[in-house]
C-alpha positions in Angstrom: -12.6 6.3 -4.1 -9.2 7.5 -3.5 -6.6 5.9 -0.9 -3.5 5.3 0.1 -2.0 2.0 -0.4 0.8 0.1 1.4 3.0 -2.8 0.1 1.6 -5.2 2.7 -1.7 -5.5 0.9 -0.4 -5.3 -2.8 1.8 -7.7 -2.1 -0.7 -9.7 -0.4 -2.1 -9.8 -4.4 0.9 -11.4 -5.3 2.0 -14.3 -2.9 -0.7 -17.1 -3.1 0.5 -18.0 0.7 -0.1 -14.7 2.0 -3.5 -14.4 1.2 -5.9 -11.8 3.2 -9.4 -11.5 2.8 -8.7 -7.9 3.9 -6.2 -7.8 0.8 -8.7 -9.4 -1.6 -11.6 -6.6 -0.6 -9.1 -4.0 -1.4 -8.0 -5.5 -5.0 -11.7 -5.5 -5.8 -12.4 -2.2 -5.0 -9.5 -1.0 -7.4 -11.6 -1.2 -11.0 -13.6 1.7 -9.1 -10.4 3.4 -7.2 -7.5 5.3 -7.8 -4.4 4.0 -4.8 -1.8 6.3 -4.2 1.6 4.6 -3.5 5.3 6.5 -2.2 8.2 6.3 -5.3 10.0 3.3 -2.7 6.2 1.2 -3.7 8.3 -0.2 -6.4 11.2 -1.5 -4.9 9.7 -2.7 -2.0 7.4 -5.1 -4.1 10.7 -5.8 -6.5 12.4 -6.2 -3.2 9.7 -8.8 -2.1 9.5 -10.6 -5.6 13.3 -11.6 -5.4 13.0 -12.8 -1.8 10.0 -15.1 -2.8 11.6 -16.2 -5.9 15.0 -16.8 -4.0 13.0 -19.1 -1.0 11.1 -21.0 -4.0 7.9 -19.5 -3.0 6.9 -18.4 -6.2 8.7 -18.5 -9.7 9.8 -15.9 -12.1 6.7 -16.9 -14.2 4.4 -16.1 -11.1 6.2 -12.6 -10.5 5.8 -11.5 -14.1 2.4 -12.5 -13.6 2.2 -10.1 -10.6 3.8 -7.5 -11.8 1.2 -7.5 -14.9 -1.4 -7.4 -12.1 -0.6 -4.5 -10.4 0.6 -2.6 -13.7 -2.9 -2.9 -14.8 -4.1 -1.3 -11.9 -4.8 2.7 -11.3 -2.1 3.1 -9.2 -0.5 6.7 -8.7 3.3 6.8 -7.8 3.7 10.2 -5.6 7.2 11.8 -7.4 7.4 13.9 -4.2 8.9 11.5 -1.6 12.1 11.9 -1.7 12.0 15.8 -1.4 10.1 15.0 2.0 12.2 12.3 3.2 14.3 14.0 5.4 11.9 16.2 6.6 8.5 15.6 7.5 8.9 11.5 6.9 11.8 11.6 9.8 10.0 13.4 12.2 7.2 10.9 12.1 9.7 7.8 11.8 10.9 9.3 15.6 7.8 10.5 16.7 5.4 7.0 15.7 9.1 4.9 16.4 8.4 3.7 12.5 11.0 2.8 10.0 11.6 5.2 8.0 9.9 3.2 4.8 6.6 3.2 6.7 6.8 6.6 7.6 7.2 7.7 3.9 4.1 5.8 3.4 2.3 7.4 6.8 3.7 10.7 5.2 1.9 10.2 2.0 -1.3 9.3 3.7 -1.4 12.6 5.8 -0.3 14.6 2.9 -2.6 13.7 0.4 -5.1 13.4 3.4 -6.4 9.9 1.9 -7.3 6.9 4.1 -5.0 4.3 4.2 -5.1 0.3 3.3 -2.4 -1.8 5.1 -2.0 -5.0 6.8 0.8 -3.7 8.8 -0.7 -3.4 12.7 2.3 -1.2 13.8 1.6 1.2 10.4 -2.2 1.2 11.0 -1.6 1.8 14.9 0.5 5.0 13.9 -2.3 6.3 11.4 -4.9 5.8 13.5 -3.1 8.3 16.2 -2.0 10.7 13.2 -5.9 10.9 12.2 -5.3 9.3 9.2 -8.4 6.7 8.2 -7.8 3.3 7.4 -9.7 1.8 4.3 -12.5 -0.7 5.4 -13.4 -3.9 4.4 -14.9 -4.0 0.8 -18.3 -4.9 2.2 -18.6 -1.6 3.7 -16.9 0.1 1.2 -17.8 -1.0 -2.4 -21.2 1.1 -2.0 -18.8 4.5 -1.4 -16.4 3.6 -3.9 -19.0 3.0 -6.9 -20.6 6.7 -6.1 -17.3 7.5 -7.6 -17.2 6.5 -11.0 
């Protein structure tokens, strides 16, 4: 299965507070999956790393540890985001009222026209009136994703 995937899940993977079992169904789909992400994926999760670090909610330890996680997952970093950044991705920041980081990712999503896994409400809200799908819960999911490999 192939999808679109947003920081607020993989994230979710890497701060033991912000556990979801949403999150968690979506990590155990990955071994049969291939996640798209937008190139500002990586700094957003770096961004988030230093934060928790910084607040003592994890250590640098536990983000090397995450950061081995989600290297070792199939995760596709789209190279075109930037050239679409002040296009497409800023019409659907004012159109969906979204930051303009959550409309890269919404832009992705219809690009690629991939469903797309997030724990953001506001980012799911806007998807869902784009016509974009949103991933499911492994449960229903797991069946579709191993006709895949």
């Amino acid at each position: 299965m192939q999808f679109f995937l947003d920081c607020s899940v993989s994230i979710s993977w890497c701060l033991v507070d912000e556990n979801s079992d949403y999150a968690n169904s979506i990590l155990a789909m990955m071994p049969y999956s291939k996640a798209f992400v937008p190139e500002i994926w990586s700094l957003e999760i770096a961004n988030v790393l230093l934060v928790a670090e910084r607040r003592n909610r994890m250590t640098q330890k536990q983000s090397s540890e995450a950061i081995d996680l989600l290297q070792s997952l199939l995760i596709q970093v789209d190279t075109s985001t930037h050239a679409n950044a002040l296009g497409a991705t800023l019409v659907l920041g004012r159109q969906e009222v979204l930051a303009a980081y959550d409309a890269a990712y919404l832009e992705l999503a219809l690009r690629l026209q991939l469903p797309l896994a997030t724990l953001d409400t506001r980012l799911a809200e806007a998807a869902t009136r784009c016509g974009v799908d949103l991933v499911e819960a492994y449960e229903k999911c797991i069946g579709v994703a191993k006709a895949f490999i």
